[in-house]
Structures are given as structure tokens and as C-alpha cells.
C-alpha positions in Angstrom: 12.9 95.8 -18.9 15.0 93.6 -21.6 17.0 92.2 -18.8 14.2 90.9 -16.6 12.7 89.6 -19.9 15.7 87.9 -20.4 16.3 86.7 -17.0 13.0 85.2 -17.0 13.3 83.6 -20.1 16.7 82.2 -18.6 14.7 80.8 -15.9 12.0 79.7 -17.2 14.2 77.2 -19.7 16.4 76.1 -16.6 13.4 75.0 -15.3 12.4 73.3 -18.8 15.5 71.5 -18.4 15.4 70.2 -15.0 12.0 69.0 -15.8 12.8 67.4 -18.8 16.0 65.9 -17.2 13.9 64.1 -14.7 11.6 62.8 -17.1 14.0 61.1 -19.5 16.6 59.9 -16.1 16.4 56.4 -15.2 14.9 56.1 -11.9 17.0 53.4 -11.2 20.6 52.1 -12.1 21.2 48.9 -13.9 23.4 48.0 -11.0 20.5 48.4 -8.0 18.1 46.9 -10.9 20.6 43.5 -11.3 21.9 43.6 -7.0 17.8 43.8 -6.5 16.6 40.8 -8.9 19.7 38.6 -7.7 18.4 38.9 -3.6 15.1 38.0 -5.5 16.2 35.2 -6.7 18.1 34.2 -3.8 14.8 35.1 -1.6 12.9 32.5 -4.1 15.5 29.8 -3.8 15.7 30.2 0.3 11.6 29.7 0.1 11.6 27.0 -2.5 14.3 25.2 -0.7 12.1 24.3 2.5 9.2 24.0 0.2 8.2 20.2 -0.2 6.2 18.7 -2.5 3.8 15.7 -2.3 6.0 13.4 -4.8 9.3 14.5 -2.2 7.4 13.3 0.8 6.6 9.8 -0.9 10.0 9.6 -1.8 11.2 9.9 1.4 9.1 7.5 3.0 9.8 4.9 0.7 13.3 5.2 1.1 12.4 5.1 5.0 10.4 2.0 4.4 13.2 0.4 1.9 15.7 1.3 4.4 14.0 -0.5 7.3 14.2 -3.9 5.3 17.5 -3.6 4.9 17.9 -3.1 8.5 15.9 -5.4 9.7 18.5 -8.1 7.8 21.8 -6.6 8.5 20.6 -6.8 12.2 20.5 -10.3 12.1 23.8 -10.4 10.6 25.2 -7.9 13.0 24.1 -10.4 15.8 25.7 -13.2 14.1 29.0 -11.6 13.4 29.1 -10.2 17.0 29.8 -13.5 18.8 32.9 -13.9 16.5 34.2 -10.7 17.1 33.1 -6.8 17.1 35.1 -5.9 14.0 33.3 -8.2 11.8 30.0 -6.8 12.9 30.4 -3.1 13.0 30.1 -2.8 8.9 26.9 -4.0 9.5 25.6 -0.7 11.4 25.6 1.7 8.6 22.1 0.9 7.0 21.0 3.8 9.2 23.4 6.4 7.6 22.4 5.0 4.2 19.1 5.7 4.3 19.9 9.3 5.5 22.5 9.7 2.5 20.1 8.3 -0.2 17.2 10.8 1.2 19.1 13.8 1.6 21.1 12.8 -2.0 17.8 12.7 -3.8 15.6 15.3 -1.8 18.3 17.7 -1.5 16.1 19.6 1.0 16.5 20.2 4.5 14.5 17.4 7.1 15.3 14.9 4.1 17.1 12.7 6.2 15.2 13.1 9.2 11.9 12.5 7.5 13.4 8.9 5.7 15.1 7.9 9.4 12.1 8.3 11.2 10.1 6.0 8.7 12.8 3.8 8.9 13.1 3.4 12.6 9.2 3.1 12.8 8.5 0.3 10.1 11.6 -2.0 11.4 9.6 -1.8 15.2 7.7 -4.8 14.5 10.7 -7.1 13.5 12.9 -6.1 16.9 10.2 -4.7 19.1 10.0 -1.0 20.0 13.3 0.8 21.6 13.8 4.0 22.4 17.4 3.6 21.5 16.4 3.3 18.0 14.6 6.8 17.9 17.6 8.4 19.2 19.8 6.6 17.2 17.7 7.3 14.1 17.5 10.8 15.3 21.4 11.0 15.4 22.3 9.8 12.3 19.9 12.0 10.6 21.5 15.4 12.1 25.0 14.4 10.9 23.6 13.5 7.3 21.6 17.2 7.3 25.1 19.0 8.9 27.1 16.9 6.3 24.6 18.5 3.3 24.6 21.9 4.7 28.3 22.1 4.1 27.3 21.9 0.0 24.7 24.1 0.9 21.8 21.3 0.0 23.3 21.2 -3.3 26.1 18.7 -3.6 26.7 15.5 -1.0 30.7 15.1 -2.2 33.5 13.7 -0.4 33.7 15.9 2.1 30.1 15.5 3.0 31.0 11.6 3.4 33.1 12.0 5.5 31.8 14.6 7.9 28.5 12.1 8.1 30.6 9.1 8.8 33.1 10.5 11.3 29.7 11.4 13.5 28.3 8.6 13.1 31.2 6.1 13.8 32.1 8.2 16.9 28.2 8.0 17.7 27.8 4.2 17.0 31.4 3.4 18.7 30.2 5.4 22.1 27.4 2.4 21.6 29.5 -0.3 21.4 31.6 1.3 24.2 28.8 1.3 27.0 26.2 -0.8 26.0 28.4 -3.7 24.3 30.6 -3.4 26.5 33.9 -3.0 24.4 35.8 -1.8 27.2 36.1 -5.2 28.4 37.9 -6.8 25.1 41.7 -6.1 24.2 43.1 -3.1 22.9 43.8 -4.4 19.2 39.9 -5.4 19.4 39.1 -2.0 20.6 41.2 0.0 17.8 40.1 -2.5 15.1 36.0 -2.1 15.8 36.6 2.0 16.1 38.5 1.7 12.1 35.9 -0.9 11.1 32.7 1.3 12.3 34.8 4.2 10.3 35.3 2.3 7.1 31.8 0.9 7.1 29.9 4.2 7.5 32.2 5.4 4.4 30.7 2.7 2.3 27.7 2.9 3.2 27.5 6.9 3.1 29.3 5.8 -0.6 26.5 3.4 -1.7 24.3 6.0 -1.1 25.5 8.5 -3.0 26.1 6.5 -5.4 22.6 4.6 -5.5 21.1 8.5 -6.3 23.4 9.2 -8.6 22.0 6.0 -10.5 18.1 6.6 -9.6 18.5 10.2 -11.0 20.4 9.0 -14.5 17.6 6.5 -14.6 15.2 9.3 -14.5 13.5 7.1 -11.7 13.5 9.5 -8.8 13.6 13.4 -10.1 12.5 15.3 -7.6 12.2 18.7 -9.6 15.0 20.6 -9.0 18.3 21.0 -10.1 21.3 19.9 -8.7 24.8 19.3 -8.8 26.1 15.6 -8.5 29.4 14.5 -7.8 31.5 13.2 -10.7 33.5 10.0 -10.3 
């Protein structure tokens, strides 16, 4: 009789225990708890990262707009330098990647580019007329300025970035000069010299955008909102 008792008793506090045990446990580690609010975050970030605002939308178009004047001048140049030679006038066919460079430099969101181009290529219509080729070309450079950013992951537009935008768009703008300018037809040291002009020019210009952000955004002229990481000199 004593030993059921006891047995019982035995039981009965095990069962205290486990109880109390559960209570008192954490129901999850700190480790699941941190792992858990870090893909949070990173959930948020992804969201807020294709999440526009008004003020970003203005911005880009008046990039778009301010990068159609420019064209619209360093076309007439472009003409101009043409009929002395090729290599004088390809500098003048960066504006394009510019405007992508300074959008996607400020916005830091993805379509930044594309959204600033496509203003561009619309407001210069009435000074040249309207050309498909312009779309497309507009449409061109602004995929090589978004694949340049995605390699700093919409954070950073560094060297690399530069470089990446202006080899596509050289190669893009040389193909231009190829079959519609007819390039094939001049020498081979005026063939070589326009390809390493186009490539020089749409560094500078990819250069003078970055660096035309970095300026705005010290000025405290063109914050956008969110943080970002610029390149240092």
C-alpha cells in the first residue's frame, strides 16, 4: 500500500515537472528568433525596393526631360563633328547613358533608368522628329544601366558598374555606326579609333553621372529616402 502511495506520488511530481518545464521553456530559440526577423527584414527591403514614391517618379522624369536638352544639343554637334571624321563625333553619343546613370545613381530602384530614358527619348521627338530608332536605342541603353546596378545589387553604381554600362553601350552604339553610318566603308585606323572613342566617351559620361549624383545628394537637392552607399573618390 506504501509503495503504490509512493509510486503515485513519484508520478504525480514527474508530471509537475514536465508541466512546469514546458511552461518556463522558451518556445523558440534566440537563433530561429534572429534567422526569422533577418528574412523579415530582407522580405521588407525586397518590397520596399520596387516600391516607388511620387517624389522618385518626378525625379526621374526630370532627369528624363533635362536629359533630352542635352541631347537635343550634342546631336547637333554630333552632326557637325561627323563630316570631319567619326572619332570626333562619337563622344557625343553618350547623353543617353547619362541620363540612365544619373537616374538609376539617384533612384537606386529598379526601372530608374528605364523610366528617365523613355522621358528622354519622348520630349527630344519634337526637335528631330519621331524615330523608332530612338525608342530602341533609349530602350538599350536603359537595360545595360539597370544590369550595370544589379551587379551592386541597387545599392552602389562603382567602377565596375561603369564599365559594364559603357562596354554595352559602345558595342551597341558602334553596331550603329557600323550599318547605318556606314563605317565599314572608311579605313581601318578610322574604324579602331571610332570603336575606342565610342568606349572612352560612354566612360565619361557614365563618370559625369555618377558623379553629378554624388553632388545632388551632398547638396541635399535630390534625396530620395533611402539609404545608400556612394562611391568614394
Amino acid at each position: 500500500m506504501v509503495r503504490r502511495e509512493g509510486g503515485r506520488a513519484s508520478q504525480f511530481d514527474f508530471t509537475l515537472m514536465l508541466v512546469s518545464m514546458t511552461r518556463n521553456s522558451p518556445s523558440r530559440s534566440p537563433q530561429s528568433q534572429h534567422v526569422d526577423g533577418v528574412a523579415g527584414a530582407e522580405a521588407g527591403s525586397v518590397r520596399g525596393l520596387w516600391h516607388w514614391s511620387t517624389r522618385e517618379l518626378l525625379v526621374a522624369a526630370v532627369i528624363g526631360a533635362f536629359g533630352a536638352a542635352i541631347t537635343a544639343a550634342t546631336k547637333v554637334a554630333a552632326v557637325a563633328l561627323y563630316a570631319v571624321s567619326p572619332m570626333l563625333a562619337a563622344p557625343m553619343t553618350g547623353t543617353a547613358l547619362f541620363v540612365g546613370v544619373l537616374a538609376a545613381s539617384l533612384i537606386r530602384r529598379p526601372g530608374a533608368a528605364l523610366v528617365a530614358g523613355f522621358v528622354a527619348a519622348v520630349v527630344v521627338t519634337p526637335f528631330g522628329g519621331f524615330n523608332p530608332r530612338n525608342m530602341v536605342a533609349a530602350l538599350v541603353v536603359a537595360i545595360a544601366v539597370e544590369l550595370a546596378l544589379l551587379i551592386g545589387r541597387y545599392r552602389r553604381f562603382g567602377l565596375l558598374s561603369c564599365v559594364v554600362a559603357a562596354l554595352i553601350n559602345a558595342a551597341f552604339l558602334f553596331s550603329i555606326h557600323w550599318f547605318v553610318w556606314h563605317l565599314a566603308r572608311t579605313p581601318l585606323w578610322v574604324q579602331i579609333g571610332t570603336g575606342l572613342s565610342l568606349l572612352v566617351g560612354q566612360l565619361l559620361w557614365a563618370e559625369i553621372g555618377v558623379w553629378l549624383a554624388a553632388a545632388l545628394r551632398r547638396a541635399g537637392l535630390a534625396s530620395t529616402g533611402r539609404t545608400v552607399r556612394t562611391r568614394q573618390p
